[in-house]
N, C-alpha and C positions, 0 to 999 in steps of 0.2 A: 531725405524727403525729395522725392520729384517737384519739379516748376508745374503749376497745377497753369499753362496755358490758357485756357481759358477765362480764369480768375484775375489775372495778369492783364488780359486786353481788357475785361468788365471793368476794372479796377482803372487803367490808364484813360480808357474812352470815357468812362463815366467822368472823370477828374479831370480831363480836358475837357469835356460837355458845361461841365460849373464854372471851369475858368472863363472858355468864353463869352459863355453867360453873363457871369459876373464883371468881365472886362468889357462887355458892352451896357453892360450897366453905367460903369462907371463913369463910358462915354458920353452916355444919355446925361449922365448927373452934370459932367462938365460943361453939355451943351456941344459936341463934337462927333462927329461920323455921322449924322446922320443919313447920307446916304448908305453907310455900310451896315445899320441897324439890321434889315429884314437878311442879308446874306450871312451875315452873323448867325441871327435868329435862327435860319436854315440851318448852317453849319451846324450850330448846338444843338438842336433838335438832331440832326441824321444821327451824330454823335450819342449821342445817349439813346437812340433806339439800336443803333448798333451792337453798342457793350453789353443793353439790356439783352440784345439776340447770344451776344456769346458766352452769357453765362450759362445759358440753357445745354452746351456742349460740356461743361463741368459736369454734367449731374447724369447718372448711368440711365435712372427713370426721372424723367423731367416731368412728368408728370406727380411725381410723390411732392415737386415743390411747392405743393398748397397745402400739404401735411406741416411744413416751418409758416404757415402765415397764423395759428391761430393762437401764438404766443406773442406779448407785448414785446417781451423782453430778448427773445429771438433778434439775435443781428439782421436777421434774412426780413425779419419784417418790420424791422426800425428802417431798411436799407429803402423796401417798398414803401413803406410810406412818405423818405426823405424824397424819391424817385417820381413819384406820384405829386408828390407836393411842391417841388421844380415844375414838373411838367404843368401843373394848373396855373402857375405864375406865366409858364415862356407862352400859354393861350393866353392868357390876358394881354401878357407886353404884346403879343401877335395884334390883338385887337385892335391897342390901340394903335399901332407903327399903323393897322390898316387905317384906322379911322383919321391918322391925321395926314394919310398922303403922302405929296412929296417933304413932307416938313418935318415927320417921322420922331414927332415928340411923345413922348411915355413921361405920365406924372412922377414930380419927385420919390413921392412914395412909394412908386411902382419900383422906380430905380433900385430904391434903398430896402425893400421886401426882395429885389432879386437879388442882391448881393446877400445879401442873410442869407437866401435859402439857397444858394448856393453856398455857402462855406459850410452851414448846415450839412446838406450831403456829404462832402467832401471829408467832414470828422466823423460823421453820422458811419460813413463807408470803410473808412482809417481803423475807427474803433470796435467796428464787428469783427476784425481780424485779431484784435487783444485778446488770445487766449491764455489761461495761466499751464494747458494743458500741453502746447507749441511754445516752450521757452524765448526760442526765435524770435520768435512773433507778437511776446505780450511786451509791447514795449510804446512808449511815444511817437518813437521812430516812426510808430505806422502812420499816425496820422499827419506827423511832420513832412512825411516822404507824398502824401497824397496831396497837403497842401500846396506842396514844393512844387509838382506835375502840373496843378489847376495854377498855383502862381506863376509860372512859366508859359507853359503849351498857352493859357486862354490868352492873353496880352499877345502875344506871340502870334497867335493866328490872327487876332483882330485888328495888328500893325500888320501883316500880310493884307489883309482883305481890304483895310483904305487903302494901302499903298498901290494893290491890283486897281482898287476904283479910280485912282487920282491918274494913273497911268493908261487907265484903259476910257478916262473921260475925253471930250471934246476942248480942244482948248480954244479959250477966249479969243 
């Protein structure tokens, strides 16, 4: 079997999109970065419209991909839904970071709904790859390996992005 490339960057950008989602989440919950909140936010966002652009190079007629949305049980549409349902969270956290300025607080709740729904995805996207019919591939590993990507890459770029802010701020 060929490296289906496309599926590969969908897979990696989407899973770094949740981590650093969820790694600024987690910030929020501590009460830390808030200046790196909305560049986060940014990042995560480009990030998961990117992956969502390169799966559309996987698919010969990309257009037949609204023929996979009209089954529940379809990976393709458990994957849109998890995708969709990130993105209405990261507009709300958007809101609020704008609504509270420079002080850039998001409710507990909000916090602890993005880390769900980020880990969500992340198995949500693991798991559409369990086939029994790709030996390879029906395995745990999938989802362990995507979780691994988001627990890695997101913490990872969101200690990059204070570090850029703290270094690139004005000193006292």
């Amino acid at each position: 079997m060929e490296l289906q490339w496309p599926l590969i960057l969908f897979t990696t950008l989407l899973a770094w999109a949740a981590g650093v989602f969820g790694a600024q989440c987690l910030y929020a919950l501590r009460g830390q970065g808030t200046r790196a909140q909305m560049p986060a936010l940014i990042t995560s966002a480009v990030l998961l419209v990117v992956g969502g652009i390169a799966v559309f190079f996987h698919l010969e007629h990309w257009e037949r991909i609204f023929n996979g949305f009209g089954h529940l049980s379809s990976g393709i549409t458990q994957e849109l839904i998890a995708i969709v349902v990130l993105a209405v969270v990261m507009v709300v956290y958007f809101v609020y970071l704008r609504r509270g300025g420079d002080e850039a607080k998001v409710p507990t709740w909000l916090s602890i709904v993005g880390i769900v729904v980020a880990a969500i995805l992340v198995i949500v996207m693991g798991h559409s790859y369990m086939m029994a019919s790709l030996p390879a591939w029906d395995s745990v590993l999938q989802i362990a390996s995507l979780l691994g990507a988001a627990c890695g890459f997101g913490p990872a770029t969101m200690a990059l992005i204070c570090a850029c802010l703290l270094y690139t701020s004005p000193s006292p």
